[in-house]
Structure formats: C-alpha cells, structure tokens
C-alpha angles and dihedrals in degrees: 000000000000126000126245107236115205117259118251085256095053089049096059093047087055092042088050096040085056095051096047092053090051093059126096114272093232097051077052093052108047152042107237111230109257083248139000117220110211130200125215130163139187094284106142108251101354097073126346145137133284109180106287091352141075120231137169141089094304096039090058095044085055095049089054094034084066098044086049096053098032086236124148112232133183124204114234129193133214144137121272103256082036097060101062093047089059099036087055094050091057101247096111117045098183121045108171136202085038124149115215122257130164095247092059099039086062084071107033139013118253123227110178117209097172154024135253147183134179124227132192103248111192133165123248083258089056083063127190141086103244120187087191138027082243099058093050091046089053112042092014123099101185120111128229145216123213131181118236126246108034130115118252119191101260090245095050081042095051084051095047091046088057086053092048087050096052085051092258104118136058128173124217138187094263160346098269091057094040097057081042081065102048093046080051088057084240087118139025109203145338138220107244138132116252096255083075106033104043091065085056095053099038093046090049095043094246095128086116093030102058131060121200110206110207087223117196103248104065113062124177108299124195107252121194141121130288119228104216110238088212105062095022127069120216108255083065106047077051086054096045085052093053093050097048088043082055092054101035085053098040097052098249100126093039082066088042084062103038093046080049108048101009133272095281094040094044093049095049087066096063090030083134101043136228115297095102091049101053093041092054091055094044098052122104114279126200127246 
C-alpha cells in the first residue's frame, strides 16, 4: 500500500503553523509600536554614560525587553525632572528605575522588575550614626544634595522638605553633580539607594570616605518602568508586561543586577525574593 505524501503546499502551512506556535505569545497577541521611546537618567548603575553609550540595569531590560517582543526601541535621555514631563505629554512610552506612585500611574502602567531601597549617604565631616531621616534631620547638621524629580515616600518628603527649610537641603538636576558637590565640601551627603550611589563612589574613590545609614522610614520599594496609556496601545503595555513577568520569574534581570553592581550587590536587591514582584505585574490593570 503506498503512503500519501503531503503536497508542497501542505507542507508550508505545517511548516508555518510550527513556526507560529514556537513564537513568543506576546509577539502572537500584539502590533509593536513603530517605535518605543524609551526614558533613562543619570541614576548610578540603573541607567548612566560610557563614553558615547548608555549602560546600566535599565539600559540592558530595555535592550531584552525589545528582543523579547520583537519590538524596535529607541534610548532616550533626559534629566530627571525632564523626563516625566515628557513622559506625561506622550512623547516617551517607556521611562525606567521608577517607583509607583498614584500620580504616575494616572499616565502610565506600572510593571516592577526590582526592588529598591534609599539610604542616607553622608561624608565623615556630616558626622553621626542615624537610625532615621528624622533623627538626622533633628540632631544632624550635614547638608544634602537631592536630584530633582524623583518620588520620595510622603514620611521620608515631609522630612526633606524641614531640612530644605532650615536651608539644608538643595536640589539639582542630577547625581553626578550632586557627589561633585560633595567632593567640593558644598554638600555632605545625599539620600539615595545604593544602585545609584554605589557607581559614584566607586568612580571618585569615596568608597572609605563615605557612610550610608538604612533610616526607618524608607522600606523596599518595587522599582520598574511605567508604559505610558497615551502613545501605547494596550495590547502592548499587556505585552510589555508579559515579557518583563518572563524575565523577573526566569532569573534574567536578577543577572542583569548581579553583571552591573556585582554578584553580592546585585543579590541584596532581590534578598526577598520575587513574589511581590510577579504578583504586582499580574494583577488587573485598568484600561
């Protein structure tokens, strides 16, 4: 009895249908934007300069966020401040190493990939041993440096705004000028996590010369990027979400951490895992 052998056409389809289950769901589900826009600062090891090129944690999520979804991006950079006014006005879709707070998320969706925490970071000549921001805001005398534009938790704000007050406190456009301060002596600290500060210290030699205080009132936070609602449409926000859920849970931007700021560094930032993580990205988003 002789076998039927599939056409050349038959073939194809099965060839094609193949192909089209071995792809990604999200790459099934979704249009790429002609192009994503996305946001990075001066923020230490999240996001920074080499020369003519960005590195850093959220340069590199970006990158594999784009290979994952096929999607063409494009990194965009801006000051701190700069970069959510732009990001509000639609014209970047992606800003990266941001915390979640309600007033962003009225613009964009947020989808966490890490974790975060912020540490007083003061000089040997900014003195004292402070267990809270308030304590160092009460008994301290050091001055610090902030960068304008990012989100603060409102008990760790309402205690940054009493040091500004008391002439304290200045904000400037970013971290590199903040830590050229401080070498100048026109500052004696700043309030930063380590992901930022850590690439300072370690570029102007004040690894020794500088202490960073864990203070009370700032606790890990979720860090990740938001996906503006205005210039991109929903299935790919969902998409992006996929995507950034795939490499939380396979380990991917743990690596990312640990290549950037070294393996013990890298592993302190995901010290309680990722369940949080995981279950913030998969639960339901509004339109």
């Amino acid at each position: 009895m002789s076998i039927r052998r599939p056409t050349a056409p038959r073939r194809l389809l099965r060839l094609a249908v193949c192909l089209l289950a071995a792809l990604p769901a999200a790459a099934q589900a979704f249009s790429c934007p002609a192009l994503t826009r996305v946001g990075l600062s001066d923020l230490g090891y999240s996001s920074y300069r080499d020369g003519a090129r960005f590195r850093g944690t959220s340069v590199a999520i970006a990158e594999e966020l784009g290979r994952r979804t096929g999607c063409r991006i494009k990194l965009e950079w801006f000051p701190r401040g700069r970069l959510f006014v732009e990001f509000d006005a639609g014209r970047v879709d992606l800003a990266m190493a941001s915390q979640r707070n309600a007033e962003r998320e009225r613009s964009g969706r947020f989808i966490p990939y890490a974790t975060t925490r912020f540490e007083l970071l003061l000089t040997k000549r900014g003195g004292g041993n402070y267990a809270s921001l308030a304590d160092f805001v009460a008994h301290g005398k050091g001055r610090l440096n902030l960068t304008r534009g990012v989100f603060y938790p409102p008990e760790a704000q309402q205690l940054l705004e009493r040091l500004q007050r008391a002439g304290r406190l200045e904000y400037v456009n970013d971290y590199e000028v903040v830590f050229k301060k401080i070498i100048a002596g026109r500052a004696d600290g700043t309030f930063a996590p380590p992901i930022i500060h850590l690439l300072h210290r370690r570029r102007l030699g004040l690894l020794d010369s500088m202490q960073a205080h864990a203070v009370s009132e700032t606790p890990a936070r979720l860090v990740g990027a938001f996906v503006s609602r205005a210039s991109v449409a929903r299935d790919a926000r969902d998409a992006y979400a996929d995507a950034l859920y795939e490499m939380v849970a396979d380990g991917t931007v743990q690596k990312i951490y640990e290549r950037e700021l070294g393996a013990e560094a890298g592993r302190q930032v995901f010290q309680n895992g990722v369940a949080e993580i995981l279950a913030t990205i998969r639960r339901p988003q509004r339109p």
